[in-house]
C-alpha positions in Angstrom: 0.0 0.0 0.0 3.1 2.4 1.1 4.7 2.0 -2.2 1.5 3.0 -4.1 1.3 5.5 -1.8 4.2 7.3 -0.8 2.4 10.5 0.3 1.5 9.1 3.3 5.1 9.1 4.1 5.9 12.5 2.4 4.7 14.0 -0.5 7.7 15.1 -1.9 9.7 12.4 -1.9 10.4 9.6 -5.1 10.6 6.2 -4.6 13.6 5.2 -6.7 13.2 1.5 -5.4 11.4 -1.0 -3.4 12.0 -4.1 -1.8 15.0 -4.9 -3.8 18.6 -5.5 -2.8 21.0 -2.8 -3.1 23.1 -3.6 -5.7 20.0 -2.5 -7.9 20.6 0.6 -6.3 24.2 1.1 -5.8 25.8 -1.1 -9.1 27.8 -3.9 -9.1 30.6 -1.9 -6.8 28.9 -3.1 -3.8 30.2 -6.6 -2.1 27.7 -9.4 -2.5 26.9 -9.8 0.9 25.9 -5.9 1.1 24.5 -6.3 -1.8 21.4 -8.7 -0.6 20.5 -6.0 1.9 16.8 -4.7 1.0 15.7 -1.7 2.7 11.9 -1.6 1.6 12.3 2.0 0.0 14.8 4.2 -1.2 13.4 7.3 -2.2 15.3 11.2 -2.7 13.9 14.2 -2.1 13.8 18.0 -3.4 16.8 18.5 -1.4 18.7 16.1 -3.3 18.3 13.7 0.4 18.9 10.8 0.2 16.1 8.6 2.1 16.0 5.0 3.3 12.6 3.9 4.6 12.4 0.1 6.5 8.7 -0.7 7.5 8.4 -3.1 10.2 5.2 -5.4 10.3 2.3 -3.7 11.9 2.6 -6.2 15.0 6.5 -5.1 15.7 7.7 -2.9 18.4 11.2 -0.8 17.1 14.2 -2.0 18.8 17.8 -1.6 18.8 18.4 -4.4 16.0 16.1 -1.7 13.6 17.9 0.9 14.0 21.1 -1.0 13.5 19.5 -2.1 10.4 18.9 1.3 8.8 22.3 2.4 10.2 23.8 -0.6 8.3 22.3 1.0 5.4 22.6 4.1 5.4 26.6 3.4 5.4 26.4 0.9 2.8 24.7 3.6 0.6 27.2 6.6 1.9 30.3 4.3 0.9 29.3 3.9 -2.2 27.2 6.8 -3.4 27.1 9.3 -1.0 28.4 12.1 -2.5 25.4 12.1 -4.7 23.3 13.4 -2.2 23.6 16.4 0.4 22.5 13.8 3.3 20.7 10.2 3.8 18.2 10.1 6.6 16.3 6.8 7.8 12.7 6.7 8.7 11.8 3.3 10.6 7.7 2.5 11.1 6.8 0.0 13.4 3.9 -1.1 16.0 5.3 1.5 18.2 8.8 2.9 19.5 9.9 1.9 23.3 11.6 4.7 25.4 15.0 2.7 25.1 14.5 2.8 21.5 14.0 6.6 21.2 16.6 7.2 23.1 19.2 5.6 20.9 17.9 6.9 17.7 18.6 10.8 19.2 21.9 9.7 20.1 22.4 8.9 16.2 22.3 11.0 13.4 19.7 11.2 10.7 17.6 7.9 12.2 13.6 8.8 12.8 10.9 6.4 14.2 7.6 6.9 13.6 4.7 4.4 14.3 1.6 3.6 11.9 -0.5 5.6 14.1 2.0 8.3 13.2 1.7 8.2 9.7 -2.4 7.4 9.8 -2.7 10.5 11.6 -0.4 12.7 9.8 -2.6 11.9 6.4 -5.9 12.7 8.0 -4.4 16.1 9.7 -3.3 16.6 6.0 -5.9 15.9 4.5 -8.5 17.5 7.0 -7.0 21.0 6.2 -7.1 20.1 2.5 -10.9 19.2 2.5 -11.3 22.1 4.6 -9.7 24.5 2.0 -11.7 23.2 -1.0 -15.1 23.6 0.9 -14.3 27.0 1.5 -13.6 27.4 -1.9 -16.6 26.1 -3.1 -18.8 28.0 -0.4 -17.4 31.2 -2.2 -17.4 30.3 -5.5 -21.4 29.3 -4.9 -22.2 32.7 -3.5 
């Protein structure tokens, strides 16, 4: 659903691939055992970021083993391409995000957590405000 719909994680961000290891993404200078890593999405953004996206399964609280993952990646993609882009930043979404685990993602750079309550109320907040703006629109259009 995500990958249909990437708005709901931002709207200006482009999915350059999903589910797929990263030599796809990197080329064949990657090792192969880095190179069956699969982050779900890689995406870039208007800002030229670089952004690495791992959704957990809707069950699963974020732990430290996560947020190594994404680490993992982020420094397999910075070996090897990083001075493509201005940054990479990691976005983890999971069931929802223990104290412990906050913690250590604030201790590291460019790592974010966010759970699917996050995300499913981010899109209605969005949204809200849009449907609100295009009924006023319409109110003053009709008078």
């Amino acid at each position: 659903i995500l990958e249909r719909n990437m708005w709901m994680l931002n709207e200006e961000w482009w999915l350059v691939q999903a589910n797929k290891g990263m030599t796809k993404f990197i080329g064949d200078s990657i090792n192969k055992k880095d190179g069956k890593k699969r982050p779900d999405f890689v995406c870039v953004s208007f800002e030229n970021k670089l952004i690495i996206v791992d959704i957990k399964r809707p069950s699963h609280s974020i732990n430290k083993e996560d947020i190594d993952q994404v680490e993992n990646y982020k420094l397999i993609a910075k070996e090897h391409r990083g001075e493509s882009y201005n940054s990479i930043i990691c976005y983890i979404v999971g069931k929802d995000i223990p104290s412990k685990s906050r913690d250590l993602a604030n201790e590291r750079k460019n790592i974010n957590l966010f759970t699917y309550n996050d995300l499913i109320e981010k899109a209605k907040k969005k949204y809200t405000e849009y449907l609100e703006e295009l009924k006023k629109v319409r109110e003053e259009e009709t008078q």
